[in-house]
One Martini backbone bead per residue (centre of mass of N, CA, C, O) as a GRO file, in nm:
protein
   67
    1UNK     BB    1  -1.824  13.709   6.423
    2UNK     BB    2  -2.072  13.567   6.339
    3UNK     BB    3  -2.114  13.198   6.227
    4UNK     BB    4  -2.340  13.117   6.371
    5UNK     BB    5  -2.711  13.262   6.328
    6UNK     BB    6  -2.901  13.042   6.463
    7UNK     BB    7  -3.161  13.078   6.652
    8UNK     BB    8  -3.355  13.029   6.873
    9UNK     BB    9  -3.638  12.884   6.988
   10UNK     BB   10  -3.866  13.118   7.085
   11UNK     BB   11  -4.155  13.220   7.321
   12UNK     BB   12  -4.430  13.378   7.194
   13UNK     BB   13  -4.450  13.568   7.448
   14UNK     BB   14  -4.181  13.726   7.365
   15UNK     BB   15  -4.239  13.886   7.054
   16UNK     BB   16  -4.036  13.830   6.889
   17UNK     BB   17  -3.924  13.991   6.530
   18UNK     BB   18  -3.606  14.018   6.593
   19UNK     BB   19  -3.281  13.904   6.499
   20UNK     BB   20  -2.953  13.992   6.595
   21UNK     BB   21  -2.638  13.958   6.551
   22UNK     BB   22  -2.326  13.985   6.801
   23UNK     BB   23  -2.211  13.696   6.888
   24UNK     BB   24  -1.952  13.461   6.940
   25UNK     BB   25  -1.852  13.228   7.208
   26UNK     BB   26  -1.769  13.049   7.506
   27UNK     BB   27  -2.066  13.144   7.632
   28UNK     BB   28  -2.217  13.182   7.305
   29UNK     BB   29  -2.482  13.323   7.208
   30UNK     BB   30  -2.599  13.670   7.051
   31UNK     BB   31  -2.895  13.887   7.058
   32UNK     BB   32  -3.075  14.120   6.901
   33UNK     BB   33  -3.371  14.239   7.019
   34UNK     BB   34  -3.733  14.291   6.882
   35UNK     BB   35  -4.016  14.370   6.977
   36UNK     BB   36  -4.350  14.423   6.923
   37UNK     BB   37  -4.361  14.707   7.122
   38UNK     BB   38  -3.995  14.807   7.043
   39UNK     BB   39  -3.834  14.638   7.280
   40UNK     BB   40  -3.530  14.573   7.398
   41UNK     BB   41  -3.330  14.275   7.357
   42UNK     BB   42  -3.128  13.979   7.514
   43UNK     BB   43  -3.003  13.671   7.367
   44UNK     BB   44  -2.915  13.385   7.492
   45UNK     BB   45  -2.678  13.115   7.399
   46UNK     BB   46  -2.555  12.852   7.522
   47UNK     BB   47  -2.262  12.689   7.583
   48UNK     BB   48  -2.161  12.430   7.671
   49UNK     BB   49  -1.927  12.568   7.843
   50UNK     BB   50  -2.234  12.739   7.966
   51UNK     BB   51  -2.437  12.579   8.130
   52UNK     BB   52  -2.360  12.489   8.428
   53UNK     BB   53  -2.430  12.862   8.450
   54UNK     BB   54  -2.659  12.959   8.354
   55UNK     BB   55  -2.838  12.977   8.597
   56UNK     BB   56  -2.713  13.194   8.757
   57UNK     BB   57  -2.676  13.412   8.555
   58UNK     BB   58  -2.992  13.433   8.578
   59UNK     BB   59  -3.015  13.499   8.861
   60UNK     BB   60  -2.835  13.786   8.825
   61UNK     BB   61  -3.048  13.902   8.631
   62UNK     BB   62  -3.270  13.931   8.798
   63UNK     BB   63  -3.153  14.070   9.061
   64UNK     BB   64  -3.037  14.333   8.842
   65UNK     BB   65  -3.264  14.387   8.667
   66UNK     BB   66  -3.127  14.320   8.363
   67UNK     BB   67  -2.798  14.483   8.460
   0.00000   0.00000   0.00000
């Protein structure tokens, strides 16, 4: 169960119309994303003992193509 809910505040170019919670753990908060355009997306907020790896998973996140 997600205990806070509030969204980060995304990007207006990234069109997200809705954020459900899914988690909220040591590594952060996450919301399943539906965009404008109907596609699906996962918005990750990093908590703070996750911030230091932040950037990594996200390069490991680009090169697997999001996978």
């Amino acid at each position: 169960m997600v205990a806070d809910t509030d969204p980060p505040a995304l990007p207006v170019d990234w069109a997200v119309i809705r954020l459900i919670p899914l988690g909220d753990g040591i590594g952060g908060k996450v919301w399943r994303a539906e965009r404008d355009d109907g596609s699906p997306a996962i918005v990750k907020s990093p908590s703070e003992a996750a911030r230091p790896n932040a950037r990594r998973a996200a390069d490991y996140l680009r090169w697997r193509d999001g996978h």
